[in-house]
PAMARBA-664502 format. One record per atom (N, C-alpha, C): x negated, y negated, z; residue in one letter. Coordinates in pm, whole numbers, padded with zeros to 5 digits, always signed. Layout:
BEGIN
XYZA
...
This chain:
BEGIN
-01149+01833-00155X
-01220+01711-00193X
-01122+01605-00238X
-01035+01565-00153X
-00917+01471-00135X
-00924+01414-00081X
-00834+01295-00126X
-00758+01152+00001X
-00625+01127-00027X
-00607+01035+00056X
-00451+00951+00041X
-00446+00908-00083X
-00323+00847-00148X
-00317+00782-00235X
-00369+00641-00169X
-00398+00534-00296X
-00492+00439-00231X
-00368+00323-00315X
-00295+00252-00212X
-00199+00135-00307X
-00250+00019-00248X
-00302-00104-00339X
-00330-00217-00308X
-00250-00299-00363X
-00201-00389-00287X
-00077-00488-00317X
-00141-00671-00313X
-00122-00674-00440X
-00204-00793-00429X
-00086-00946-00380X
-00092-01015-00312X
-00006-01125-00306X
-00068-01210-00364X
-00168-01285-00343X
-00249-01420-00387X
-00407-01348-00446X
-00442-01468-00569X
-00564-01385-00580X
-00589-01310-00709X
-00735-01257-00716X
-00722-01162-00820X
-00834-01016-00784X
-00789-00936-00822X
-00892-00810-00785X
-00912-00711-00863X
-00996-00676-00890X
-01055-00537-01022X
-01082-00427-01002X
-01088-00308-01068X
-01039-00195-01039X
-01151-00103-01154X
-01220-00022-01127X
-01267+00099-01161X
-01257+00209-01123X
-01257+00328-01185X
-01277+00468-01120X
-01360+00547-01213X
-01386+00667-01158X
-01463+00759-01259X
-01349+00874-01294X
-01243+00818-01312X
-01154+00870-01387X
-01091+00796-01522X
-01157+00738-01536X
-01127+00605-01651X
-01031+00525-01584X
-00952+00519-01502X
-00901+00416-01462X
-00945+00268-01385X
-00850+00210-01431X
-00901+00020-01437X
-00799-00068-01484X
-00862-00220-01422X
-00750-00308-01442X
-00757-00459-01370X
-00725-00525-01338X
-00714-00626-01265X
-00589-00685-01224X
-00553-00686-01131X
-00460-00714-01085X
-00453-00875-00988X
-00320-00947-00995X
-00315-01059-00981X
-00190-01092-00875X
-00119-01176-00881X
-00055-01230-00768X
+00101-01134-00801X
+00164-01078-00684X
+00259-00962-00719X
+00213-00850-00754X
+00129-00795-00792X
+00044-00700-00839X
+00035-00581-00758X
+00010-00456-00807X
+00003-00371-00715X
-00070-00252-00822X
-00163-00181-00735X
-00292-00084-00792X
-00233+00069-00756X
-00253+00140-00771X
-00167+00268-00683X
-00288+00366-00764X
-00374+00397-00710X
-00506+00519-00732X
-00442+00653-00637X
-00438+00764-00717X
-00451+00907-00656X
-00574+00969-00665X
-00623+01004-00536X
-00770+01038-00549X
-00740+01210-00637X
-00640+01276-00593X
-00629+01421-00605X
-00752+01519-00584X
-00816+01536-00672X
-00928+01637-00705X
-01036+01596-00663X
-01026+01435-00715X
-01184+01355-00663X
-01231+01266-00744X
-01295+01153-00690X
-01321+01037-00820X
-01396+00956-00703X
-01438+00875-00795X
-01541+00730-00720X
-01482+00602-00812X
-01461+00499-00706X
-01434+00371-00751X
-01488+00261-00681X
-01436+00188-00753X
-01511+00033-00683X
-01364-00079-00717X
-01336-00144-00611X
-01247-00247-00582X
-01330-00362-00552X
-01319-00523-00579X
-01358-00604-00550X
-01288-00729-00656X
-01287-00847-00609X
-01303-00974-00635X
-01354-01011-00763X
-01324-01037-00875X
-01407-01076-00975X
-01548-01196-00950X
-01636-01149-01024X
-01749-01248-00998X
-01723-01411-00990X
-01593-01471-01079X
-01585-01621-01096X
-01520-01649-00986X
-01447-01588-00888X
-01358-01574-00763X
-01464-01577-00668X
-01608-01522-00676X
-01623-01509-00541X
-01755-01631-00561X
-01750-01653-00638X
-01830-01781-00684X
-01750-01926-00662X
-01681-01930-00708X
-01583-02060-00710X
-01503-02105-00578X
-01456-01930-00501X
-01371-01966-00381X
-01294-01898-00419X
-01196-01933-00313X
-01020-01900-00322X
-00978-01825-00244X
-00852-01843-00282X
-00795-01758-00143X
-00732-01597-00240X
-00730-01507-00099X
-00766-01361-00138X
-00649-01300-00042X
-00565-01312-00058X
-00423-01218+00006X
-00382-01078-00037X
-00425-00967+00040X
-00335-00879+00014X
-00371-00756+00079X
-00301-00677+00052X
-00272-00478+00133X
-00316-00375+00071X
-00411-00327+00184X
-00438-00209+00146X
-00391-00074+00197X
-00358+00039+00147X
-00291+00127+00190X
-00298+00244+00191X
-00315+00336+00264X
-00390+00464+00221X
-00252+00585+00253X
-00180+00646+00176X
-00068+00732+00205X
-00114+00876+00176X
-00161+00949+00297X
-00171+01115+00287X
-00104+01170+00187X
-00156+01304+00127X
-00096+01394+00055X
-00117+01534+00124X
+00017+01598+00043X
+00052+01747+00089X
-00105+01790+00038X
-00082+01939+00118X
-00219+02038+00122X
-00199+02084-00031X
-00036+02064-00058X
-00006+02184-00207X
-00030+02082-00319X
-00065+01954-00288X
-00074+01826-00389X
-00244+01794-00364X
-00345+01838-00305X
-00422+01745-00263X
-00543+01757-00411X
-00537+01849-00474X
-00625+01922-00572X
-00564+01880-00733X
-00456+01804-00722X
-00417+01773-00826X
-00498+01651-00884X
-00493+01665-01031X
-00563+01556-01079X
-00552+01422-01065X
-00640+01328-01033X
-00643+01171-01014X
-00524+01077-01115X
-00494+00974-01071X
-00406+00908-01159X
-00414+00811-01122X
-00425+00673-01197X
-00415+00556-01167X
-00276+00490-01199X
-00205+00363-01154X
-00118+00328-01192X
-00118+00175-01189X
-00103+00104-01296X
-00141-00060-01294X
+00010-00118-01259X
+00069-00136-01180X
+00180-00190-01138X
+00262-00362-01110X
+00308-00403-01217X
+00300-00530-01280X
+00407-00628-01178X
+00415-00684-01111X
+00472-00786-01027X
+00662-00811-01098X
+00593-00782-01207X
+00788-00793-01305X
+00811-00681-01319X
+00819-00555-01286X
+00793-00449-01346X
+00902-00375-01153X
+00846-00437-01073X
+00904-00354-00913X
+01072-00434-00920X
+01146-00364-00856X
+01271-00366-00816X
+01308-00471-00772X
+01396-00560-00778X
+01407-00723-00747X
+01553-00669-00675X
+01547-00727-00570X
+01707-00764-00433X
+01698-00873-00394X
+01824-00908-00349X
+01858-00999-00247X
+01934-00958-00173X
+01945-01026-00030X
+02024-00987+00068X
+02185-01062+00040X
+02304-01006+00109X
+02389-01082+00054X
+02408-01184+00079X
+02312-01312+00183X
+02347-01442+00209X
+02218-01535+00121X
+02130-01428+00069X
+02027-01533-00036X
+01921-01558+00040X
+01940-01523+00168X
+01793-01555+00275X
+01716-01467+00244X
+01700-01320+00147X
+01595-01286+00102X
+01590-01233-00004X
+01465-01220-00027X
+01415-01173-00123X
+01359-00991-00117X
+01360-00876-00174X
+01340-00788-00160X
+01274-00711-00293X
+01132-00688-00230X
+01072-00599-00409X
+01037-00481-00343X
+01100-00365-00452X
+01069-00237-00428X
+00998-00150-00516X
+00880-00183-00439X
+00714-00108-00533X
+00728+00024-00529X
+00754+00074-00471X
+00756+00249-00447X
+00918+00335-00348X
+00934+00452-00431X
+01022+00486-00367X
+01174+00418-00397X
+01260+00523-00280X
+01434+00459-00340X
+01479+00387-00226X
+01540+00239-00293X
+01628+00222-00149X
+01751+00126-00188X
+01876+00278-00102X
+01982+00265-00174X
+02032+00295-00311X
+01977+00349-00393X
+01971+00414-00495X
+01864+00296-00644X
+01817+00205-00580X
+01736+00087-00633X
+01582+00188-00622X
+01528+00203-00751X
+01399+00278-00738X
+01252+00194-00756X
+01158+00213-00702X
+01061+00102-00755X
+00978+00199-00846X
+00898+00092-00909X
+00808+00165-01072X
+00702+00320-00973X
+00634+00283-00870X
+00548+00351-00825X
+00532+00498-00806X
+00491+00583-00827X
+00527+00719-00862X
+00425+00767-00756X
+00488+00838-00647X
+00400+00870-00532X
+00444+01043-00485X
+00361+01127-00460X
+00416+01257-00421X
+00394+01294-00294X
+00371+01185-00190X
+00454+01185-00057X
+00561+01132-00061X
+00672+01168-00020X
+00790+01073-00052X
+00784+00929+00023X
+00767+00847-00025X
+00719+00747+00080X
+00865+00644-00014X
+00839+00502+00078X
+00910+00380+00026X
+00809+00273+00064X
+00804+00178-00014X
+00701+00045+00008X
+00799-00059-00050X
+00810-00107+00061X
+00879-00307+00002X
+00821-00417+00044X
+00798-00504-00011X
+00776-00606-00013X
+00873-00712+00045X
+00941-00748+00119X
+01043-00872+00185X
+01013-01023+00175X
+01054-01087+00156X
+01054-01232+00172X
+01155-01347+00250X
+01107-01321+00365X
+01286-01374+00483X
+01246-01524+00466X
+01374-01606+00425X
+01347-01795+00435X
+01371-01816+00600X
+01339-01918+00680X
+01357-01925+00798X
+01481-01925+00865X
+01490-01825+00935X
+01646-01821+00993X
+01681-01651+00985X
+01658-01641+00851X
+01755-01507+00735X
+01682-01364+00788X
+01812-01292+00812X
+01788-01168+00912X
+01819-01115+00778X
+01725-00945+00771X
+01783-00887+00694X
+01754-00756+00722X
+01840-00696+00680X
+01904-00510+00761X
+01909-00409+00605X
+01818-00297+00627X
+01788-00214+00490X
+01827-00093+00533X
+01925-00017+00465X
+01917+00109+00471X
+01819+00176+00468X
+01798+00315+00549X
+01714+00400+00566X
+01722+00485+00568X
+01618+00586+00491X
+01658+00750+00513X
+01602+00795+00673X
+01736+00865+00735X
+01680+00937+00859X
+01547+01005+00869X
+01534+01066+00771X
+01423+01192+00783X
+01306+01077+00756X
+01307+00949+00762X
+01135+00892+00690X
+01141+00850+00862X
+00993+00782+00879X
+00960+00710+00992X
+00959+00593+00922X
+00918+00438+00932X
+00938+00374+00959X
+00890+00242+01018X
+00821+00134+00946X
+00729+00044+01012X
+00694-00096+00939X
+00713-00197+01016X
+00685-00339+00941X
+00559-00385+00962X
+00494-00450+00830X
+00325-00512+00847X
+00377-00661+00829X
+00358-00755+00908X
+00338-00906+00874X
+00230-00914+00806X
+00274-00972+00685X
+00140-01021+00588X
+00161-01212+00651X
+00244-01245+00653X
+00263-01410+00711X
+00398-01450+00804X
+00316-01559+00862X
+00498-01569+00907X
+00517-01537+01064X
+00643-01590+01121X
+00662-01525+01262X
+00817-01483+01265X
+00840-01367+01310X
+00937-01327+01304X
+01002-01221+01420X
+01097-01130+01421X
+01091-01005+01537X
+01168-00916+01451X
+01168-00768+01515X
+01140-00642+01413X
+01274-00581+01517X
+01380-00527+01441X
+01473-00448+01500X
+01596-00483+01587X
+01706-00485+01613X
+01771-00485+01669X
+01751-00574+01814X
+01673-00532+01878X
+01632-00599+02017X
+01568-00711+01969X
+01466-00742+01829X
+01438-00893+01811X
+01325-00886+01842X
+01205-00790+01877X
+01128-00772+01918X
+00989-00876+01811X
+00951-00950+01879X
+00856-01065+01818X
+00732-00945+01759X
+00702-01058+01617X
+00625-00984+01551X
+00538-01152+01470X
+00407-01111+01450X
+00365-01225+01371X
+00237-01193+01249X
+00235-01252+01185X
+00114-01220+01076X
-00012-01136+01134X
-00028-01039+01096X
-00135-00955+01146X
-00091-00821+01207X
+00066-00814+01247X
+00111-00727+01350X
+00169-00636+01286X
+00213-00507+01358X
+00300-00423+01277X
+00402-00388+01423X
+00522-00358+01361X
+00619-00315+01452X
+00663-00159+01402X
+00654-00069+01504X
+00701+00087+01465X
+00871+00105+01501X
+00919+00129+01432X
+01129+00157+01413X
+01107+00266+01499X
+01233+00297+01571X
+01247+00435+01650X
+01320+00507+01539X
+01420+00599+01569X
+01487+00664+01481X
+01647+00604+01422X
+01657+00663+01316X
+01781+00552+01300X
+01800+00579+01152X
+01920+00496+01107X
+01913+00474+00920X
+01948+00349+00877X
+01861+00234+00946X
+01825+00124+00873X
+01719+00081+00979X
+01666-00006+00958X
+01550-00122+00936X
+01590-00269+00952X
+01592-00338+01036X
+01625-00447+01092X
+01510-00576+01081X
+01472-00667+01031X
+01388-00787+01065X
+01443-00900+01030X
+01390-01012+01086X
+01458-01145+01123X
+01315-01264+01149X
+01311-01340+01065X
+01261-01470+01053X
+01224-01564+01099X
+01152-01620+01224X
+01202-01720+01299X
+01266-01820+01212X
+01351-01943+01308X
+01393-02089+01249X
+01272-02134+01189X
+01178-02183+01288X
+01074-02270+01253X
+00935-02156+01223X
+00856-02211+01064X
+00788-02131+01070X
+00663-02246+01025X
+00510-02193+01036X
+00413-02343+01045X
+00408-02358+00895X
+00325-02468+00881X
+00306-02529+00744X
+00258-02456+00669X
+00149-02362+00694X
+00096-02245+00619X
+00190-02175+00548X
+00245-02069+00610X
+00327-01991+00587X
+00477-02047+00618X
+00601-02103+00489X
+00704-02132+00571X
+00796-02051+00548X
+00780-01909+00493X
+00843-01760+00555X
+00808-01714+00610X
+00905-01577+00589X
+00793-01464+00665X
+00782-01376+00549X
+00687-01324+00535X
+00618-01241+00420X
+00585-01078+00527X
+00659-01028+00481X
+00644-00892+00534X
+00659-00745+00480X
+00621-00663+00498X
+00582-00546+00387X
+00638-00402+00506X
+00734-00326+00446X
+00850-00274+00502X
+00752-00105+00419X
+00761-00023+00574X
+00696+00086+00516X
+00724+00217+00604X
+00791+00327+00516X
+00827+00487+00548X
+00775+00612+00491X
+00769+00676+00536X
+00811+00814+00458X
+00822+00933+00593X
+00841+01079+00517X
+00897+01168+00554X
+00714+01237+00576X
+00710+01250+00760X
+00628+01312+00794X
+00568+01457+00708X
+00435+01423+00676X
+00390+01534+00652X
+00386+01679+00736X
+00309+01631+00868X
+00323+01741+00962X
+00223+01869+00940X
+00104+01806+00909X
-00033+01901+00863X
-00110+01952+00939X
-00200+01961+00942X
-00356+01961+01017X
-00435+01844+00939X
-00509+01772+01001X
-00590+01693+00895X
-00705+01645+00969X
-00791+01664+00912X
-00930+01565+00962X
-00980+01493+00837X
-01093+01411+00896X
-01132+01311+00784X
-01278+01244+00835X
-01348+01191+00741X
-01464+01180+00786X
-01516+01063+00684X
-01488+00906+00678X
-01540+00837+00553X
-01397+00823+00501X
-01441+00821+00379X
-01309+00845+00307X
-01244+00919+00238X
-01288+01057+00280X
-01251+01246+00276X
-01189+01247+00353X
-01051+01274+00319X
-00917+01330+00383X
-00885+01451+00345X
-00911+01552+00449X
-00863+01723+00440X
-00768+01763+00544X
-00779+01923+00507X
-00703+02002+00635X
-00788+02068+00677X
-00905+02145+00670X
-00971+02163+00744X
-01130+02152+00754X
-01225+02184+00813X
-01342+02100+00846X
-01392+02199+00692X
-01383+02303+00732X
-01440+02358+00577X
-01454+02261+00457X
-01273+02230+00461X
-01273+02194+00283X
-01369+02025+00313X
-01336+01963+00466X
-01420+01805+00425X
-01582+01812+00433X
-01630+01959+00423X
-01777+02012+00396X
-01789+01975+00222X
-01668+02056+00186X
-01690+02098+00053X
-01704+01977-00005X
-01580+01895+00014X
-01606+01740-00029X
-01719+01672-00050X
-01811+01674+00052X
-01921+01600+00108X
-02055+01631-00038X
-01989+01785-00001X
-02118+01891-00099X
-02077+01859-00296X
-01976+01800-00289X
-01948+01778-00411X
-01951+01614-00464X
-01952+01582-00369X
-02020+01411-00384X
-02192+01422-00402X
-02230+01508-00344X
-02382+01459-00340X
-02458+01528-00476X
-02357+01650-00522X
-02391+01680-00609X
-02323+01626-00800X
-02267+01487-00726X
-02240+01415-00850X
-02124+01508-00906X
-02050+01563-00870X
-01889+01646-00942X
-01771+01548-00924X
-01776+01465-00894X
-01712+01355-00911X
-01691+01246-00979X
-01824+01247-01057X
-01829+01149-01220X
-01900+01011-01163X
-01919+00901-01240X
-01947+00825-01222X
-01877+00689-01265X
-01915+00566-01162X
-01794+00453-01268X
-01926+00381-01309X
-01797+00343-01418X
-01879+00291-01540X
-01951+00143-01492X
-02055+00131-01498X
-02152-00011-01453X
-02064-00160-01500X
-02010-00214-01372X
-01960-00363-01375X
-02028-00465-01328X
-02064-00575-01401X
-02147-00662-01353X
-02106-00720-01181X
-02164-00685-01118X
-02149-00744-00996X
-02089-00693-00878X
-02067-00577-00948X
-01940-00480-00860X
-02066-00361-00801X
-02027-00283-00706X
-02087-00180-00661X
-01970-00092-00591X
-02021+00061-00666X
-01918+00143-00639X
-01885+00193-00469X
-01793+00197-00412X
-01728+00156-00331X
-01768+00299-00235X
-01735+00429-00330X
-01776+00554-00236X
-01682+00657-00308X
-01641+00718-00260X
-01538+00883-00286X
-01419+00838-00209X
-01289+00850-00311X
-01146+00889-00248X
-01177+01027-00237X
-01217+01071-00246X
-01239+01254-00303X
-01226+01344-00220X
């Protein structure tokens, strides 16, 4: 009665956080949420009521990172992850910017405490500025455009807001900026993401992530019978479902 870990990365914006594990919070621009379902819990994510009343703009990532079969039963954990708080780089010509929310890179650790070995960065290329990250061999490997137009790897391979580019094998990570970028966006805003294959069995059904059809029975049978707790009543919010 498991899922992935659940990391939401807020860029612009603001967003709120319950679980029926007591965890909660709100998180804001830089921000980042990091929920372990483990054992099992119910939450609700959303927009504060004066936000979705008033307007505004609402930027950001959601992320769901598998866990081992020998981790999946472990207890829930939330983690409120503060925008000053992740790993601050630059590249050596100043064309970027580099935050490291989770995981090591280069011996630079970010706050995020994850038991897939994973890495999550955050990048910020100014127009022009190529920038090249060490990598562990054993992770895979993959860029999300949150904004921006740019190309991913060695060959330059075009990439733009919305897209993701997959790395072959290797031990670094390559992306690059276009010159000209539109008035909207005048970087590229891109979110740099690995880890070291699990290599499981897994099915899933909703948002029950198992290894086998048995245990995403059991799941199902333990949601309906309320073993998962309840979150606590937020004005305006409605609970979202089971990481569980």
């Amino acid at each position: 009665m498991t899922a992935p870990a659940d990391a939401v990365a807020r860029i612009d914006g603001i967003f709120d956080h319950q679980d029926s594990h007591g965890g909660g919070g709100t998180i804001t621009n830089g921000d980042t949420q990091w929920m372990t379902a483990g054992s099992g819990l119910l939450h609700i994510e959303a927009p504060p009521e004066s936000l979705v009343m008033s307007g505004g703009l609402f930027h950001g990532l959601q992320l769901w990172v598998n866990l081992p079969a020998k981790d999946k039963m472990m207890a829930p954990k939330y983690q409120d992850i503060r925008g000053g708080s992740v790993a601050l780089l630059t590249s050596p010509d100043g064309g970027s910017l580099v935050r490291v929310i989770a995981g090591d890179l280069d011996g630079h650790q970010g706050p995020g405490s994850t038991f897939t070995p994973i890495t999550m960065i955050h990048a910020t290329l100014a127009p022009g500025a190529e920038l090249t990250l060490p990598w562990r061999e054993d992770f895979n490997g993959l860029a999300y455009v949150l904004a921006g137009r740019g190309s991913a790897g060695t060959e330059r391979r075009p990439v733009r807001t919305g897209q993701a580019a997959v790395f072959g094998a290797g031990g670094s990570l390559t992306v690059r900026a276009d010159e000209k970028q539109d008035g909207n966006t005048p970087d590229l805003e891109v979110v740099l993401l690995g880890g070291r294959p699990i290599r499981e069995p897994m099915v899933h059904y909703g948002p029950f992530v198992m290894n086998t059809r048995d245990e995403l029975q059991q799941a199902f049978e333990d949601f309906q019978k309320g073993r998962l707790g309840t979150v606590p009543a937020v004005h305006g919010m409605t609970a979202e479902g089971p990481r569980a």
